[in-house]
Biopython code that builds the backbone (N, CA, C, O; Angstrom):
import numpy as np
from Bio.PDB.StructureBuilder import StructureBuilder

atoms = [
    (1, "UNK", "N", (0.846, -1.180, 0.000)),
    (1, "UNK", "CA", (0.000, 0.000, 0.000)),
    (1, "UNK", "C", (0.889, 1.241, 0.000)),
    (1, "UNK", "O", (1.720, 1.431, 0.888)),
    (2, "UNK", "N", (0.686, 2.116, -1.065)),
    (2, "UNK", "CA", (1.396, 3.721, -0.908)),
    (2, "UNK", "C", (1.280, 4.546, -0.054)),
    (2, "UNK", "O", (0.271, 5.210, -0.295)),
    (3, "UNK", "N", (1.787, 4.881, 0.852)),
    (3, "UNK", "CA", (1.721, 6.097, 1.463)),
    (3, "UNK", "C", (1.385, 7.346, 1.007)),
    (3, "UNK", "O", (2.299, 8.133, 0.764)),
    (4, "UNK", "N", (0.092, 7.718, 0.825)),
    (4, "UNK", "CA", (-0.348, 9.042, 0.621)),
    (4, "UNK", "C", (0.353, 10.296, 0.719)),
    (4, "UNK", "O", (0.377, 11.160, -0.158)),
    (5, "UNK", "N", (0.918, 10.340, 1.833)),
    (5, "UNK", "CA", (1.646, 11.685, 2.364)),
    (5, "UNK", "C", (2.908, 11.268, 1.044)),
    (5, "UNK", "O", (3.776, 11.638, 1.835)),
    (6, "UNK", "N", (3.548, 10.940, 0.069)),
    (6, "UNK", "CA", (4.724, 10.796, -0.367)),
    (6, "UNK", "C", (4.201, 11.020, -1.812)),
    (6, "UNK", "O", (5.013, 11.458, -2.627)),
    (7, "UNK", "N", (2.885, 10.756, -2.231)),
    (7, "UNK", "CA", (2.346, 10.912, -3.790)),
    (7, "UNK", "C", (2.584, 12.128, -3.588)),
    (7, "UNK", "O", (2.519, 12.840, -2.586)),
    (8, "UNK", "N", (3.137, 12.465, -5.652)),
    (8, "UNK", "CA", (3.768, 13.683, -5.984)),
    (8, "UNK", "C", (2.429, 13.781, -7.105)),
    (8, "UNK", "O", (2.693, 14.395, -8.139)),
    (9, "UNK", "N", (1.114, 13.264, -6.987)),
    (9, "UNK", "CA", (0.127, 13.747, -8.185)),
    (9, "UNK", "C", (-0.434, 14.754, -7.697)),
    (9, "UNK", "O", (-0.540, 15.038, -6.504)),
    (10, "UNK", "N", (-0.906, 15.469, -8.824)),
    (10, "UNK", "CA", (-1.430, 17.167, -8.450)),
    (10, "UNK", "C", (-2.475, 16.911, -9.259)),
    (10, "UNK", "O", (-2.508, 16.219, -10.276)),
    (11, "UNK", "N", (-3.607, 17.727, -8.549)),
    (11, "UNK", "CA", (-4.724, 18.120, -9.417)),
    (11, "UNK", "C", (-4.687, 19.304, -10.200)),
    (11, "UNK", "O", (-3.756, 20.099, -10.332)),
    (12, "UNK", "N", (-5.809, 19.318, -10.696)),
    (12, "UNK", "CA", (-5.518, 20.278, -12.406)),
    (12, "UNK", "C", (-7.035, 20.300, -12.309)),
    (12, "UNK", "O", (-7.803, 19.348, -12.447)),
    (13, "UNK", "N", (-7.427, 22.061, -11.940)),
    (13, "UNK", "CA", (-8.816, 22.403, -12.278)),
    (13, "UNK", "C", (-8.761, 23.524, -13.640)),
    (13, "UNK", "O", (-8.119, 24.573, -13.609)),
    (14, "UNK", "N", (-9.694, 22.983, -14.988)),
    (14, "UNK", "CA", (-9.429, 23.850, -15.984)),
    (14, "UNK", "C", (-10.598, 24.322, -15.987)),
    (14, "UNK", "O", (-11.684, 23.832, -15.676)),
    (15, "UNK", "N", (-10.122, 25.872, -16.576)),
    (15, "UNK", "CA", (-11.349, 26.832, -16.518)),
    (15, "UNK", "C", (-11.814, 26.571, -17.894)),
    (15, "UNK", "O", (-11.022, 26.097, -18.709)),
    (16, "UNK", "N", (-12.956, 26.825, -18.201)),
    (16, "UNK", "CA", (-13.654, 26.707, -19.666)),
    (16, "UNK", "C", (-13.264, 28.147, -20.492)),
    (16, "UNK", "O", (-13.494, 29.313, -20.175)),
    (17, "UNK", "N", (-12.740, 27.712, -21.402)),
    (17, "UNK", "CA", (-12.983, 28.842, -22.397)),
    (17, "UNK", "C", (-14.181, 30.222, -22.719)),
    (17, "UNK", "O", (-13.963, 31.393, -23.029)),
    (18, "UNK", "N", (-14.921, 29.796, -22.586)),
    (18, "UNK", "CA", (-16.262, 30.253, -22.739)),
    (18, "UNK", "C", (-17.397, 29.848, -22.374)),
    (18, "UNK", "O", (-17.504, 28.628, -22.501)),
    (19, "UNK", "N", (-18.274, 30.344, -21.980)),
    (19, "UNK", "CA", (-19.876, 29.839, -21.420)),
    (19, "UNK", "C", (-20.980, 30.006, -22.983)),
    (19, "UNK", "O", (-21.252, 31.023, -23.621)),
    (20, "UNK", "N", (-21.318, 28.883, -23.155)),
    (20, "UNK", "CA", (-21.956, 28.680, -24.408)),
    (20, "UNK", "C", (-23.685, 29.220, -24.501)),
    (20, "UNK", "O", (-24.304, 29.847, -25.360)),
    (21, "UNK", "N", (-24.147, 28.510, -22.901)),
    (21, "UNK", "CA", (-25.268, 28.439, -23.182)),
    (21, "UNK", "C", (-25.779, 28.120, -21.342)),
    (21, "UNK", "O", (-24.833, 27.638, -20.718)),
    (22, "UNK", "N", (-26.775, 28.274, -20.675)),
    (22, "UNK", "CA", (-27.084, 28.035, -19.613)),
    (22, "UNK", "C", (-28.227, 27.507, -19.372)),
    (22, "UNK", "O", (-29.229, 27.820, -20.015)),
    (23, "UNK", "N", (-28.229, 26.569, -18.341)),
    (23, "UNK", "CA", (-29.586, 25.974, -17.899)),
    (23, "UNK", "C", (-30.042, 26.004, -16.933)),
    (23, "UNK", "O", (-29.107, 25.980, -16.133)),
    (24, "UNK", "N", (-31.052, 26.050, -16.358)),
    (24, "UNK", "CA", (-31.389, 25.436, -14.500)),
    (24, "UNK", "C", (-31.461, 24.322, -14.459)),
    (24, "UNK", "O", (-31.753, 23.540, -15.363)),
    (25, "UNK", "N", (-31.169, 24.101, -13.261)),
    (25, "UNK", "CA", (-30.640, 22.552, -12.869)),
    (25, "UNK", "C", (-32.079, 22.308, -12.841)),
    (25, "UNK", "O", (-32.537, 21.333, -13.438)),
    (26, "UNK", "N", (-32.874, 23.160, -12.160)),
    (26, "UNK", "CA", (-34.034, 22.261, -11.875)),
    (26, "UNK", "C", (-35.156, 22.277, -13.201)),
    (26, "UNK", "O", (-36.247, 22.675, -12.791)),
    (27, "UNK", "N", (-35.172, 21.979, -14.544)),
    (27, "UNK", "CA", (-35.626, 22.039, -15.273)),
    (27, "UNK", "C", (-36.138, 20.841, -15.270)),
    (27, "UNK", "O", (-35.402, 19.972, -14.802)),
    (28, "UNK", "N", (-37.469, 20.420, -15.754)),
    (28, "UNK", "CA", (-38.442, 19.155, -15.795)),
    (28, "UNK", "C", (-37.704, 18.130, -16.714)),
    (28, "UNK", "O", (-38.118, 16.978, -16.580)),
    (29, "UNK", "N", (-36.569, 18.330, -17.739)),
    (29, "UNK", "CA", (-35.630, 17.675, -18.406)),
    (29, "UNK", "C", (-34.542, 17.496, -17.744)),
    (29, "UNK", "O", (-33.967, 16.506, -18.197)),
    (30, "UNK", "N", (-34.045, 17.912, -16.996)),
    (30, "UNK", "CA", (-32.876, 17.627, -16.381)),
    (30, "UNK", "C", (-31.603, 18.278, -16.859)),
    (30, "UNK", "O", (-31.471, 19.502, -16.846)),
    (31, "UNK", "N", (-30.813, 17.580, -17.215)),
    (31, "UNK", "CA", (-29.514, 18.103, -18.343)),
    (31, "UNK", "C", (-29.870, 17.980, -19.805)),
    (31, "UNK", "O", (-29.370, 18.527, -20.788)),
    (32, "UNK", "N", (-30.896, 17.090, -19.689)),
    (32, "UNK", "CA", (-30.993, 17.075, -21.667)),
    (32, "UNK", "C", (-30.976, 18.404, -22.508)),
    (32, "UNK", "O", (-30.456, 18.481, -23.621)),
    (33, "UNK", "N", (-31.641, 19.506, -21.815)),
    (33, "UNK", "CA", (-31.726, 20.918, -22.944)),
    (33, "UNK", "C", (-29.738, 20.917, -23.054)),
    (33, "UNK", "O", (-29.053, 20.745, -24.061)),
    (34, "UNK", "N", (-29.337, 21.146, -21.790)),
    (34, "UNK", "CA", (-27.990, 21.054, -21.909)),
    (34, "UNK", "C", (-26.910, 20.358, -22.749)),
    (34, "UNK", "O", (-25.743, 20.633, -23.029)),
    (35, "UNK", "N", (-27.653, 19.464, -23.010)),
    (35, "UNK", "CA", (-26.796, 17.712, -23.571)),
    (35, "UNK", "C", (-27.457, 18.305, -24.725)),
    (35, "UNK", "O", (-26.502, 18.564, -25.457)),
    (36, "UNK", "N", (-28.293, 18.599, -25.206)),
    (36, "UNK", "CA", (-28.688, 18.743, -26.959)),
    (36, "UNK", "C", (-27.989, 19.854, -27.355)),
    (36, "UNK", "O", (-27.493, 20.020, -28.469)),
    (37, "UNK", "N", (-27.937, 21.067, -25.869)),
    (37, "UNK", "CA", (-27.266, 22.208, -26.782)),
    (37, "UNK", "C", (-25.492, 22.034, -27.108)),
    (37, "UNK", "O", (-24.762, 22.597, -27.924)),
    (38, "UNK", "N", (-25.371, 21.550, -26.624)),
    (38, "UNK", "CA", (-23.739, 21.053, -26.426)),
    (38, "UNK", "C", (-23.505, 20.007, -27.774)),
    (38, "UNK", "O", (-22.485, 20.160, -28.447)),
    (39, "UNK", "N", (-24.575, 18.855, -28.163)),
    (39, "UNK", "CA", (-24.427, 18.223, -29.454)),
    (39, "UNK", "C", (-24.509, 19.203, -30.653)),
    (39, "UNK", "O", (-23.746, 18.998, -31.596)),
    (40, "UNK", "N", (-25.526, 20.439, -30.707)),
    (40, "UNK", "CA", (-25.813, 21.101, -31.538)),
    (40, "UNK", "C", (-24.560, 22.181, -32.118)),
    (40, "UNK", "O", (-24.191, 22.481, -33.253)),
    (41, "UNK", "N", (-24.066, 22.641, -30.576)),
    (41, "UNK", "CA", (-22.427, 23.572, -30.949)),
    (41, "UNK", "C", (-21.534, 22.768, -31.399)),
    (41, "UNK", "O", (-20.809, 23.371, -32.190)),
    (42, "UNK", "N", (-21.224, 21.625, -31.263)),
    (42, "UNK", "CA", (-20.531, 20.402, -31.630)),
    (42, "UNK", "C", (-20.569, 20.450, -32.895)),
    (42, "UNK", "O", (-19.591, 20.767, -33.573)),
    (43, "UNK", "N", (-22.101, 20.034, -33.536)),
    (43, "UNK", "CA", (-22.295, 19.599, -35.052)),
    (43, "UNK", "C", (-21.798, 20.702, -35.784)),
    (43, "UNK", "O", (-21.324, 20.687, -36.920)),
    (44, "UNK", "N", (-22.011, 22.010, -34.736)),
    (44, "UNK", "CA", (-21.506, 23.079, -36.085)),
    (44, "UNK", "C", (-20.652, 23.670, -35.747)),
    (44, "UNK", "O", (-20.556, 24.897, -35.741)),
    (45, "UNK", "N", (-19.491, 22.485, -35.236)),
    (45, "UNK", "CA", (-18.318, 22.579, -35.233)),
    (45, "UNK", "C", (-17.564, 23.572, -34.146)),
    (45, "UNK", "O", (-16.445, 24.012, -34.411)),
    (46, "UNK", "N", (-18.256, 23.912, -32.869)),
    (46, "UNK", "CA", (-17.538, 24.404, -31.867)),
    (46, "UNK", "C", (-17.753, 23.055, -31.085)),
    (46, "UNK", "O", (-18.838, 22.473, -31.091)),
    (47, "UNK", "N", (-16.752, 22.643, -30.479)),
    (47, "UNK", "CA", (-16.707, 21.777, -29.732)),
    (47, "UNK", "C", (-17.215, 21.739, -27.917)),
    (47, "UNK", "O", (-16.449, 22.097, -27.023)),
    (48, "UNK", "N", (-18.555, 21.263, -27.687)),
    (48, "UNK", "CA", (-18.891, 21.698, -26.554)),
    (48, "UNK", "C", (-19.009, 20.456, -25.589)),
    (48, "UNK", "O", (-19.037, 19.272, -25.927)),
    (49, "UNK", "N", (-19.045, 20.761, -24.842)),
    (49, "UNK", "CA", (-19.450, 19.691, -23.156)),
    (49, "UNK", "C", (-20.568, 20.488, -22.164)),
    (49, "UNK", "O", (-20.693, 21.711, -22.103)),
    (50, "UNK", "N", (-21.179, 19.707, -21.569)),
    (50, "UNK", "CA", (-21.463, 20.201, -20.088)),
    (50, "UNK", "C", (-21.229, 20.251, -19.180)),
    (50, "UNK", "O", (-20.748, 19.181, -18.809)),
    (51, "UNK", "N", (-21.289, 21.168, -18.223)),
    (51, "UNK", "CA", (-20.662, 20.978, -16.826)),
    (51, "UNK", "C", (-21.799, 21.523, -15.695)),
    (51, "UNK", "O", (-22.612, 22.350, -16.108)),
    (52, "UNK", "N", (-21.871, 21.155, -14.496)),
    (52, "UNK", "CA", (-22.659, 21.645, -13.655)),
    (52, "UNK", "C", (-21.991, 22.561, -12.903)),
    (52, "UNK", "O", (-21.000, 22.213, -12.261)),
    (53, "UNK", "N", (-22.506, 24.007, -12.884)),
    (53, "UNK", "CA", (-22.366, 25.167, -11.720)),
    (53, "UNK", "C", (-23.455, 24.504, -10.535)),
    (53, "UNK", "O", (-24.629, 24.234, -10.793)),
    (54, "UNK", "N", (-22.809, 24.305, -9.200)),
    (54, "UNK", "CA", (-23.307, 23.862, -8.798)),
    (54, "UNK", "C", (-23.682, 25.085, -7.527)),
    (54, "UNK", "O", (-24.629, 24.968, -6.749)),
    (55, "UNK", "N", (-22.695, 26.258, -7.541)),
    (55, "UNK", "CA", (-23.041, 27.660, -6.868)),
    (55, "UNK", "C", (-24.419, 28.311, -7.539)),
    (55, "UNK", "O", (-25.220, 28.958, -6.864)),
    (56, "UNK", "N", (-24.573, 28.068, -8.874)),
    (56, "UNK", "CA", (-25.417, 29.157, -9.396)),
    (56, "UNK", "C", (-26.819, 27.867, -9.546)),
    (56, "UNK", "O", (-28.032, 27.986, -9.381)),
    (57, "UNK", "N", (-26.149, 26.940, -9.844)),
    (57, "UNK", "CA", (-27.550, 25.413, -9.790)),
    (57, "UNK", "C", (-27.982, 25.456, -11.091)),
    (57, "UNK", "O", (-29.167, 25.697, -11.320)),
    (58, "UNK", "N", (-26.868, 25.173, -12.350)),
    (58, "UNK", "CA", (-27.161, 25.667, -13.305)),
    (58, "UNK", "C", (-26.422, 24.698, -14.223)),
    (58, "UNK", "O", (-25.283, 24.380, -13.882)),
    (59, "UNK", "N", (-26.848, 24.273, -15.164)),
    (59, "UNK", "CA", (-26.269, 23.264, -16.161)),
    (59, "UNK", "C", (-25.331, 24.560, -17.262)),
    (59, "UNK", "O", (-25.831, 25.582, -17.732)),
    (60, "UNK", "N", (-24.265, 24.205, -17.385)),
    (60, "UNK", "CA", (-23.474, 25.205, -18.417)),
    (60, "UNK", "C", (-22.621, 24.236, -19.592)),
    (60, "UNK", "O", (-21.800, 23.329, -19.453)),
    (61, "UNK", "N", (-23.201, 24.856, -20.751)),
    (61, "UNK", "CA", (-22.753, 24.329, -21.608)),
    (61, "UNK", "C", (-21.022, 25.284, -22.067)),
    (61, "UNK", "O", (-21.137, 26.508, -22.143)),
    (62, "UNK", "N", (-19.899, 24.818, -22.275)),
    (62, "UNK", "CA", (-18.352, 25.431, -22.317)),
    (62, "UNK", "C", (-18.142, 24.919, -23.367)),
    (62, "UNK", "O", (-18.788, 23.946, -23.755)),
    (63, "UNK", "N", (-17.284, 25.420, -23.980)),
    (63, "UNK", "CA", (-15.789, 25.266, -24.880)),
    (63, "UNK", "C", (-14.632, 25.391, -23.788)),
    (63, "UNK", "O", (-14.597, 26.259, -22.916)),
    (64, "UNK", "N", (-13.425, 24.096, -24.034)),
    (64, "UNK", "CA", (-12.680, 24.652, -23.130)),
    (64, "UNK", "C", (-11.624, 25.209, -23.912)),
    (64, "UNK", "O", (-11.716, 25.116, -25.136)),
    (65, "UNK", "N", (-10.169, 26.041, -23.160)),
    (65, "UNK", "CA", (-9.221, 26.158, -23.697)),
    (65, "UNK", "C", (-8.700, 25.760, -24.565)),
    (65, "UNK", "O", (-9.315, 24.696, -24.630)),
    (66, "UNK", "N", (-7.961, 25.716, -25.429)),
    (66, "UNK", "CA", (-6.879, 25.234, -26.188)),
    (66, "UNK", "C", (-5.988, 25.211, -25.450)),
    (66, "UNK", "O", (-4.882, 24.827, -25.830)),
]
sb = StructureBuilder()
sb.init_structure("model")
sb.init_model(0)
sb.init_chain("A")
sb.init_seg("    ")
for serial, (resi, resn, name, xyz) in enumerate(atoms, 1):
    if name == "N":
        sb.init_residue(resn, " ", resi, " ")
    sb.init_atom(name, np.array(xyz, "f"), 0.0, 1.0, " ", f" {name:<3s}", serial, name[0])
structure = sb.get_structure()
């Protein structure tokens, strides 16, 4: 078993490029408006994901960095 205290891995929080598009979490769909808008920037060729703001309670669709 490794000793924790001696791992040299680091975390890595990346900021998104841009905020695409926003949702409420509490929407009767859930993430899907999110998940379609993120396929839709995709198809036309901006490359998107979702992520949950979980301060604002809000589904956010990003581009990240290059």
């Amino acid at each position: 078993m490794q000793d924790r205290s001696e791992s040299t891995s680091e975390s890595v929080v990346r900021t998104p490029d841009r905020v695409l598009a926003s949702f409420p979490a509490g929407h009767p769909r859930g993430d899907l408006p999110a998940e379609e808008s993120a396929r839709q920037h995709t198809a036309n060729g901006t490359p998107a994901t979702v992520v949950m703001d979980i301060q604002r309670d809000e589904f956010l669709v990003v581009r990240w960095a290059a």
